[in-house]
C-alpha positions in Angstrom: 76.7 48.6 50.9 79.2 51.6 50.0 80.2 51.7 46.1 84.1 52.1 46.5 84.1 56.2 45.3 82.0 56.3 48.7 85.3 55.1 50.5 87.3 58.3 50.1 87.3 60.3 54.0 85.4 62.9 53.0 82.4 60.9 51.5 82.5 58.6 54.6 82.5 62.0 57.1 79.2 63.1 55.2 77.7 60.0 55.3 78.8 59.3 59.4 77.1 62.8 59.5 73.8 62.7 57.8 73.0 58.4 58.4 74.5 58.3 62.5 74.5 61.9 63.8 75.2 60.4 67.2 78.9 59.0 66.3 80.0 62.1 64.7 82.0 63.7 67.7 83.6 60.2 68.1 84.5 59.7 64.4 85.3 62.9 63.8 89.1 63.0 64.8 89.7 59.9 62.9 88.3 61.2 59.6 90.2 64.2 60.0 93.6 61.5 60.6 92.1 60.2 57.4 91.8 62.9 55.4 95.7 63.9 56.2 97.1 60.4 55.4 94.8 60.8 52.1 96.7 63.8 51.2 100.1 62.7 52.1 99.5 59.8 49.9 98.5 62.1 46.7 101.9 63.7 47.7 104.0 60.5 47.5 102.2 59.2 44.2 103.5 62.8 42.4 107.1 61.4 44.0 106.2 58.3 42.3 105.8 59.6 39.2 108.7 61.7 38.8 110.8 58.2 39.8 108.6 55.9 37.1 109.6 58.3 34.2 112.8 57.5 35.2 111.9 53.9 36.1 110.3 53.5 32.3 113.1 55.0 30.4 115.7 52.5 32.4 113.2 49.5 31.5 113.4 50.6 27.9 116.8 51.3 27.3 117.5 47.7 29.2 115.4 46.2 26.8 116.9 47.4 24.0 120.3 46.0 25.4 118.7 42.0 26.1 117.3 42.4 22.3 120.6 43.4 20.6 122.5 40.4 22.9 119.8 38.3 21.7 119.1 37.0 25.0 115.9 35.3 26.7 113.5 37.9 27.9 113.9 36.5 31.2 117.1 37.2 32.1 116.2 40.7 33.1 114.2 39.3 35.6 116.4 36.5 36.6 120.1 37.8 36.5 120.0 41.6 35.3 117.9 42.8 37.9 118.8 40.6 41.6 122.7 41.6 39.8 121.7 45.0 39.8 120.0 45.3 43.4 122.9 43.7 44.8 126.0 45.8 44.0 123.6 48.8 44.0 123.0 47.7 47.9 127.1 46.9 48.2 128.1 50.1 46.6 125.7 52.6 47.8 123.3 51.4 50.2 119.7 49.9 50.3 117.8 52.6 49.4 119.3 52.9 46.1 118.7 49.0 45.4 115.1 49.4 46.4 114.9 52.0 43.4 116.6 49.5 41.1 113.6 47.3 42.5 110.6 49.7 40.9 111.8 49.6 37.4 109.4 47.3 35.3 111.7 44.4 33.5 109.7 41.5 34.3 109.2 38.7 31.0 106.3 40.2 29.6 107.1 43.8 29.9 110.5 43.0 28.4 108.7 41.7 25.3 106.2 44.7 25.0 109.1 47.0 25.2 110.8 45.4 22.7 107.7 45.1 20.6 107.2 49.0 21.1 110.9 49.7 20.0 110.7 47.3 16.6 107.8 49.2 15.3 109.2 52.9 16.2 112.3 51.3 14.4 110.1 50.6 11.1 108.4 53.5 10.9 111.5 55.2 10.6 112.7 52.8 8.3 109.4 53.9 6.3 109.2 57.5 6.4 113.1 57.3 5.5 111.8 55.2 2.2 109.0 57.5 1.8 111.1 60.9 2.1 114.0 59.3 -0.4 111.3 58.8 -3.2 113.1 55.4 -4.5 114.7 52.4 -3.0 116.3 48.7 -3.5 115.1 45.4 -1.8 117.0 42.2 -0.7 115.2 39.3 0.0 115.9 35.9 0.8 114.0 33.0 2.7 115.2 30.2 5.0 113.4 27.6 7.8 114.0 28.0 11.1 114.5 25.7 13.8 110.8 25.1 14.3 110.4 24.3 10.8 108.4 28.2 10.1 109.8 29.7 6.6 111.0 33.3 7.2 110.9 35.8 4.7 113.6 38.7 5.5 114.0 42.0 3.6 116.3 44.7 3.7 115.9 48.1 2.1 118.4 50.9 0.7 117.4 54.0 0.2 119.2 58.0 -0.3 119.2 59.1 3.2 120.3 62.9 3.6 124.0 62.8 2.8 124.3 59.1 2.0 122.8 55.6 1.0 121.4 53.8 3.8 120.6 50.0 4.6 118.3 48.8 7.1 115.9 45.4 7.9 112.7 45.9 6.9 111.0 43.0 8.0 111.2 39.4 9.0 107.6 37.8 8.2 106.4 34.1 8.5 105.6 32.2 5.6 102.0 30.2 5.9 102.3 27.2 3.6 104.4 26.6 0.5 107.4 29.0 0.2 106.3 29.9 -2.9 106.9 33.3 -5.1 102.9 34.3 -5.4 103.5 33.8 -1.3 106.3 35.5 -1.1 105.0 38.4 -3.2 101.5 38.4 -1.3 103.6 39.1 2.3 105.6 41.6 1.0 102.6 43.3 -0.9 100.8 43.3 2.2 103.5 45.0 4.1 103.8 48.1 1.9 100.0 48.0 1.8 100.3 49.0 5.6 102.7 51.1 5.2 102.0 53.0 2.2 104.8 51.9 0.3 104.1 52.0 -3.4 105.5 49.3 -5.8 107.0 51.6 -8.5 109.3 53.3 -5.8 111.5 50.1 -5.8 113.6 49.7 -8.9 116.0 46.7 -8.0 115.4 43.4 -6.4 118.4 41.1 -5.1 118.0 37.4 -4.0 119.4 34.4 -4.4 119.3 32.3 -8.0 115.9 29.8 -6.8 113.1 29.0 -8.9 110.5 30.7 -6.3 112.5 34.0 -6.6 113.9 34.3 -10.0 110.6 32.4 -11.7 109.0 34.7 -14.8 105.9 33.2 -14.6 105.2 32.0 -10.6 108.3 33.3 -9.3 108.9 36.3 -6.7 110.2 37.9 -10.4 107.1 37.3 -12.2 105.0 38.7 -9.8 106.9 42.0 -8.8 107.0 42.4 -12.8 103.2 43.0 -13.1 103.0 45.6 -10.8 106.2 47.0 -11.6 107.2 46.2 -14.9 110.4 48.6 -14.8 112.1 46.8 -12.0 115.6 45.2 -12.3 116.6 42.3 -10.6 120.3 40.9 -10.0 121.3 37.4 -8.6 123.8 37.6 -5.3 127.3 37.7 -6.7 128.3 36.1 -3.9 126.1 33.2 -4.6 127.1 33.1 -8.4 131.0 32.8 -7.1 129.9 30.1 -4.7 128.1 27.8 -7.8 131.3 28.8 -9.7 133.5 27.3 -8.0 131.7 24.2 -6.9 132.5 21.7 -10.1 135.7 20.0 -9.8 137.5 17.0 -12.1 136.8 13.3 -11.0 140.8 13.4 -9.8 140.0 16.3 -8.1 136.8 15.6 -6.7 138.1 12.8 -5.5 140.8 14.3 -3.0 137.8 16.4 -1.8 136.0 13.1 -1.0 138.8 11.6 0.5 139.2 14.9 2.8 135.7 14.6 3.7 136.4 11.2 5.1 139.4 12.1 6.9 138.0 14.6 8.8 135.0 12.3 9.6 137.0 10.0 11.0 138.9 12.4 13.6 135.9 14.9 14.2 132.8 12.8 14.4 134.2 10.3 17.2 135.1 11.7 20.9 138.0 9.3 21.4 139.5 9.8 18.0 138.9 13.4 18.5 140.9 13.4 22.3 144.0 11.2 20.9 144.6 13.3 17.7 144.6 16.5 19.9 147.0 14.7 22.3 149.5 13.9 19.5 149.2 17.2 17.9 150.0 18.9 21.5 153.2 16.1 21.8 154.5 16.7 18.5 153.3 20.6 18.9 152.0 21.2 15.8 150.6 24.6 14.9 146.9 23.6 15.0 145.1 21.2 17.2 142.3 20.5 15.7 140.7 19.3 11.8 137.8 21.9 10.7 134.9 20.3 9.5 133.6 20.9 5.8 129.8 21.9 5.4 129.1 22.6 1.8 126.8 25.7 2.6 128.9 27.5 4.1 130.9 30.2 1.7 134.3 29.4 3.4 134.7 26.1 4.7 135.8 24.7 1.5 139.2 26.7 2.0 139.6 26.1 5.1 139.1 22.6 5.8 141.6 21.6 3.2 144.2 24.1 4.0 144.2 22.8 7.8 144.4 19.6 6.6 147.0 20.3 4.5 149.1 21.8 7.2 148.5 18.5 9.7 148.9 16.2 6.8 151.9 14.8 9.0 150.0 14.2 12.3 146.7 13.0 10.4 149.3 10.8 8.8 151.3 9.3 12.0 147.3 8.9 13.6 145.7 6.9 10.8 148.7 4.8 11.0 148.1 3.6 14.6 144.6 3.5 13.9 145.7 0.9 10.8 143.3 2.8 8.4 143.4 2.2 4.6 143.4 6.1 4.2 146.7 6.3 5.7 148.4 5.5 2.3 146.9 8.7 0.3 149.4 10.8 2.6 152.4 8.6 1.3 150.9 9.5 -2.3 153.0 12.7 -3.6 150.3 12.6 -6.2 147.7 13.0 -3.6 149.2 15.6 -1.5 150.5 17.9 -4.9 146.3 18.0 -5.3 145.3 18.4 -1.7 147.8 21.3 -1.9 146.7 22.6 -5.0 143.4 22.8 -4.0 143.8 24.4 -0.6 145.6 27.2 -2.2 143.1 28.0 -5.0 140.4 27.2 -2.5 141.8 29.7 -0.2 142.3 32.4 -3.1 138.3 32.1 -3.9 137.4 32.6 0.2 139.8 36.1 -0.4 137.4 36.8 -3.5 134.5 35.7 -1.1 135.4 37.7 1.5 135.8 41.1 -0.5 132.2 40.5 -1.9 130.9 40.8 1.5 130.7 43.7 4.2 128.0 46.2 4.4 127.1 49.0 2.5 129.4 47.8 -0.3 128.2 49.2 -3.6 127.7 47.3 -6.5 130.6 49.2 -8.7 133.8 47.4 -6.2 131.8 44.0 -6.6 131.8 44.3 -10.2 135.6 45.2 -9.5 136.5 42.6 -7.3 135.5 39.7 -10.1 136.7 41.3 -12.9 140.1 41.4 -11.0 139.7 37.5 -10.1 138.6 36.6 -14.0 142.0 38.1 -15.2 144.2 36.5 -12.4 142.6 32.7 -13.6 143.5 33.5 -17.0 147.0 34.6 -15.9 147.0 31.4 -13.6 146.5 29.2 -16.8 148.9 30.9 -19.0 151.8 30.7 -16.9 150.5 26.5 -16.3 151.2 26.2 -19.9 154.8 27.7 -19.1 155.0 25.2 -16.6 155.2 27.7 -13.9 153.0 27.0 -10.4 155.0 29.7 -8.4 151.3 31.5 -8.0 150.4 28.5 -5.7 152.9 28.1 -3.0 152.0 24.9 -1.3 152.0 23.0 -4.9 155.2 24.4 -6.4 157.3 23.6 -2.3 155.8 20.1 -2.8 156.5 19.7 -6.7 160.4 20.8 -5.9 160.7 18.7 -2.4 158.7 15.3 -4.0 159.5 12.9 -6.8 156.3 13.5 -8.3 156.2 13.8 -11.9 155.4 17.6 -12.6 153.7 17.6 -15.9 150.7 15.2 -15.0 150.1 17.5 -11.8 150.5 21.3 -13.6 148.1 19.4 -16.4 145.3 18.6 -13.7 145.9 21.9 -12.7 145.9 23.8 -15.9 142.6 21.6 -16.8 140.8 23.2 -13.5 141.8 26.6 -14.2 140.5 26.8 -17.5 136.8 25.2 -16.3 137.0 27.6 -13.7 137.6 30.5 -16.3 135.2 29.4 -18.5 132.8 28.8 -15.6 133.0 32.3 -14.0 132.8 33.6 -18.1 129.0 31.8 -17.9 127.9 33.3 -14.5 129.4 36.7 -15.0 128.9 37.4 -18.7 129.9 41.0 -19.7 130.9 41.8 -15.7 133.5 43.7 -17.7 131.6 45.9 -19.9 128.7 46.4 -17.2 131.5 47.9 -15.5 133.0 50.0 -18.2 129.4 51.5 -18.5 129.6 53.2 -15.3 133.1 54.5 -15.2 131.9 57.8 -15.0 130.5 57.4 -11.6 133.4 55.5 -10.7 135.8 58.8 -11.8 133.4 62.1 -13.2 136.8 64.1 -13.5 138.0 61.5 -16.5 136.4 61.6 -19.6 135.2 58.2 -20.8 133.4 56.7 -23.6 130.4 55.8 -21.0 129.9 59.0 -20.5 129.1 59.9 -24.1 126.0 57.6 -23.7 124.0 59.8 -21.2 121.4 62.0 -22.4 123.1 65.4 -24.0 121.5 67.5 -20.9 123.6 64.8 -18.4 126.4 65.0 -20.1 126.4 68.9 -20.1 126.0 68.5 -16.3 128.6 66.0 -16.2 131.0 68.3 -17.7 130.3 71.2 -15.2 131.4 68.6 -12.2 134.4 67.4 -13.9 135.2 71.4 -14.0 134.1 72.1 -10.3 137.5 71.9 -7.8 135.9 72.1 -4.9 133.7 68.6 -5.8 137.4 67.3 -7.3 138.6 67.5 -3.4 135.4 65.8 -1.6 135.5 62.9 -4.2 139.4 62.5 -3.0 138.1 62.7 0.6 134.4 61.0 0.7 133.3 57.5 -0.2 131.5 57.4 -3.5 127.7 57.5 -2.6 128.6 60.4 0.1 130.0 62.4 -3.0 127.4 61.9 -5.3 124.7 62.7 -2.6 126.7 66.1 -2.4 126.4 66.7 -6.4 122.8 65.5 -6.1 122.2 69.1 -4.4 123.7 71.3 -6.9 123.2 68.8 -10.5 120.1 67.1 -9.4 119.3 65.2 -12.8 122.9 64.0 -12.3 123.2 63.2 -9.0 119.9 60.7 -9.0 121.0 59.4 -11.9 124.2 57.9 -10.7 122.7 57.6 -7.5 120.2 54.7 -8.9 123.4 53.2 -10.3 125.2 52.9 -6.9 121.7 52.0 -5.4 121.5 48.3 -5.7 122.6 45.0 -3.5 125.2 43.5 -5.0 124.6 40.5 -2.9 122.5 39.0 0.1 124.5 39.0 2.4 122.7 41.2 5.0 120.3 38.6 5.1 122.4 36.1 5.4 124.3 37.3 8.7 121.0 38.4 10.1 119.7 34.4 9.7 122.7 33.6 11.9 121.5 36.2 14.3 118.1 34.4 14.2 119.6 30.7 14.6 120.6 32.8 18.1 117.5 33.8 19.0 115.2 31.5 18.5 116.7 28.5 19.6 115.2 24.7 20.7 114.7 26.5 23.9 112.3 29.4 22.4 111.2 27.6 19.2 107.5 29.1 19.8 109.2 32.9 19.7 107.6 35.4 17.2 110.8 36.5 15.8 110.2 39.5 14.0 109.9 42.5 16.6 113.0 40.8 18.6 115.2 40.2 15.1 115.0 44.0 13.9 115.8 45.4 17.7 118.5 43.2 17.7 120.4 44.1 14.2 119.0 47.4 13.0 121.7 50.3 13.5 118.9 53.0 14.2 118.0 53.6 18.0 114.3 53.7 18.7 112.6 57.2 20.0 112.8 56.1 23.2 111.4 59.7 24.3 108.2 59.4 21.7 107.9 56.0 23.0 107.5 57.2 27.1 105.6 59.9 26.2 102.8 57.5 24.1 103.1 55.0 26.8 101.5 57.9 29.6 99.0 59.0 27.1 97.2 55.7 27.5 97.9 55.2 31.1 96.0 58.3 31.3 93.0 57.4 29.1 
């Protein structure tokens, strides 16, 4: 019995040598045909090699590309690949597609890759939060389709020459979505990564009792290792609750709109004969949106559309002898249901300027304050009489028999809730505001600035004085400016630099929980999500090169 390191030629010419003398001269050519094969294959596994660095780099970087479509892992292996081989033996020939052939992309190296990327990704993420000395956290929490709560945070931190944002992680929450739960992932995480708690000065989430709770809360808990820490409640949300409470009158349109679009949307056959008669009488939509009350926009939209097919949704529920056919014969009805697309619409163009990404925290504060003066406008020129501000009430007031004062009285009514309801969410937005103008403009001398220490303000004054940082705040964004004072005033710069630090709102999180409603699907509801949801949204490219290099140090040992 020979051990297998006794089946190389050599070892097997020695042992033919000393065990049978007498077969030597027979066995002798065919070790010697042996031992050249044996070379000739060292040869072609140093060709090998040079082909798998290439072959590993191309596995990577394909990777990367299935996690950021958020595609099945097995699509490399099932369409990328045979795709790949084939034009590649079309175009060029069938050598080439044998090549495309040794690159590793099968299901489970797919995943590993991708594993390997999302960690290289964090670390970065880490050493970036590390390096800037202090950072800002937003954190929000929803249920997937398996039913697992996921915890998702993004950080922004001072990068070199401007504020970055990036996921930090997506972690599963065991049990009760509680804030001590909360609190003990995340307190775990910067455990592991060395993340100390009195580097993060703001907090952003939504307005729940497990985040915003002083006691049990997310809040609470962040506050006893950090006591210093600020936290601020998504404007976007606060504009969303708002805007929610309607009148009865009004409330009731929104009911009746609900129904309507029922009707049509929730039934194939209804569906397929209103898109036939708005095709015959060529409307400019063929369709109804549906409302879903958790969405930001659909509010807006669904009544506007309505609105605009208010004649074909009419003629339809009159075949179909529906009882709700009569609201569109109501002037009083349709004055409201116009009335309400518009301002509906006007809150989804506040909505939409809230979000975006690396929006700072001084143009949110803007944004509102703008919308708070245009309802009070609004109201005062209802008490003129004057609805010219909504388009789509005022063309039906003057076209219609409808009296006009009970309308632009229901109207008037609204607008001063909704004042007095944005006042209550936003208290002081204005004078928040105010308090930062001189990060907003360092050139103009305002009464905030008299409120920073005396040796800030003496900085302060040698900016405003300084041309040449007059002409990059003309021609950089805001945070890229104050990064360049930050090198010559450094007091100054990280001082209004923690100002412009904060989230404003959640809304990273929320468009990366629509990128994970795409990846874990029915389909892959057993999916670890994490590694795959930060290779698919973070804007940093993994060190593909460190990666490869790692990768052959353990293939070696």
């Amino acid at each position: 019995m020979l051990a297998n390191s006794a089946m190389k030629p050599a070892h097997l010419q020695r042992h033919q040598s000393t065990k049978h003398p007498s077969k030597v001269g027979r066995t002798e050519e065919y070790f010697k045909r042996k031992l050249t094969e044996f070379k000739a294959g060292q040869n072609t596994i140093i060709k090998a090699t040079s082909v798998s660095n290439k072959a590993l780099e191309a596995s990577y970087a394909v990777s990367l590309l299935v996690a950021q479509l958020k595609e099945n892992h097995s699509i490399v292996e099932e369409l990328i690949l045979p795709a790949a081989t084939r034009m590649a033996e079309i175009m060029m020939d069938k050598k080439a597609a044998e090549t495309f052939k040794k690159v590793p992309l099968s299901n489970n190296t797919v995943a590993r890759r991708i594993d390997d990327m999302s960690l290289d990704i964090v670390g970065q993420v880490v050493n970036k939060i590390i390096q800037a000395g202090y950072f800002a956290l937003q954190l929000d929490e929803m249920t997937d389709v398996s039913g697992e709560a996921q915890l998702l945070a993004f950080v922004r931190y001072k990068d070199v020459s401007d504020i970055k944002e990036h996921i930090l992680f997506c972690k599963r929450l065991p049990g009760k979505t509680t804030g001590e739960k909360m609190f003990q992932v995340i307190d775990s995480f910067f455990k592991e990564h060395d993340i100390q708690w009195n580097r993060c000065n703001h907090i952003c989430t939504d307005g729940a009792a497990a985040m915003t709770g002083s006691v049990k809360g997310l809040l609470g808990q962040v506050k006893k290792v950090n006591p210093k820490i600020k936290w601020m409640h998504c404007i976007i949300h606060q504009e969303a609750l708002a805007s929610k409470r309607m009148s009865p009158d009004l409330n009731a349109v929104m009911d009746d709109t609900v129904k309507i679009i029922n009707f049509i949307q929730s039934r194939p056959l209804n569906h397929r004969l209103f898109e036939t008669l708005c095709h015959e009488s060529g409307a400019q939509h063929d369709q109804l949106l549906l409302h879903t009350d958790v969405r930001w926009l659909s509010r807006g939209k669904t009544l506007l559309r309505l609105y605009e097919l208010r004649g074909e949704v009419c003629a339809f529920f009159k075949e179909q002898l529906h009882p709700l056919a009569a609201v569109f014969e109501d002037d009083n009805w349709v004055a409201r249901l116009g009335y309400l697309a518009h301002v509906f619409t006007k809150l989804n163009e506040l909505n939409l300027s809230l979000q975006g990404k690396d929006s700072h925290i001084l143009r949110m504060y803007e944004k509102v304050e703008g919308f708070t003066k245009k309802l009070n406008m609004w109201q005062k020129k209802c008490e003129e009489g004057d609805v010219s501000h909504f388009p789509l009430l005022h063309a039906h007031l003057v076209s219609s028999a409808v009296t006009r004062a009970p309308v632009i009285k229901l109207v008037e009514e609204h607008l001063s809730k909704l004042s007095t309801d944005f006042n209550q969410y936003f208290q002081d937005i204005d004078k928040k505001s105010e308090s930062l103008d001189w990060v907003r403009d360092p050139f103009t001398t305002t009464e905030s600035s008299n409120k920073l220490p005396a040796r800030l303000q003496e900085q302060l004054l040698d900016v405003s004085s300084d041309r040449g940082l007059r002409v990059a705040h003309k021609e950089k964004t805001l945070t890229e400016f104050w990064c360049d004072v930050e090198k010559e005033y450094p007091e100054l710069g990280k001082h209004a630099l923690v100002e412009l630090l904060p989230f404003g709102s959640t809304y990273m999180c929320e468009v990366t929980f629509s990128a994970l409603t795409h990846i874990k699907t029915n389909k892959r509801n057993r999916l670890d999500v994490e590694n795959s949801l930060i290779a698919a949204v973070s804007t940093l490219s993994p060190d593909v090169a460190k990666l490869m290099k790692d990768k052959k140090a353990q293939v070696s040992h």
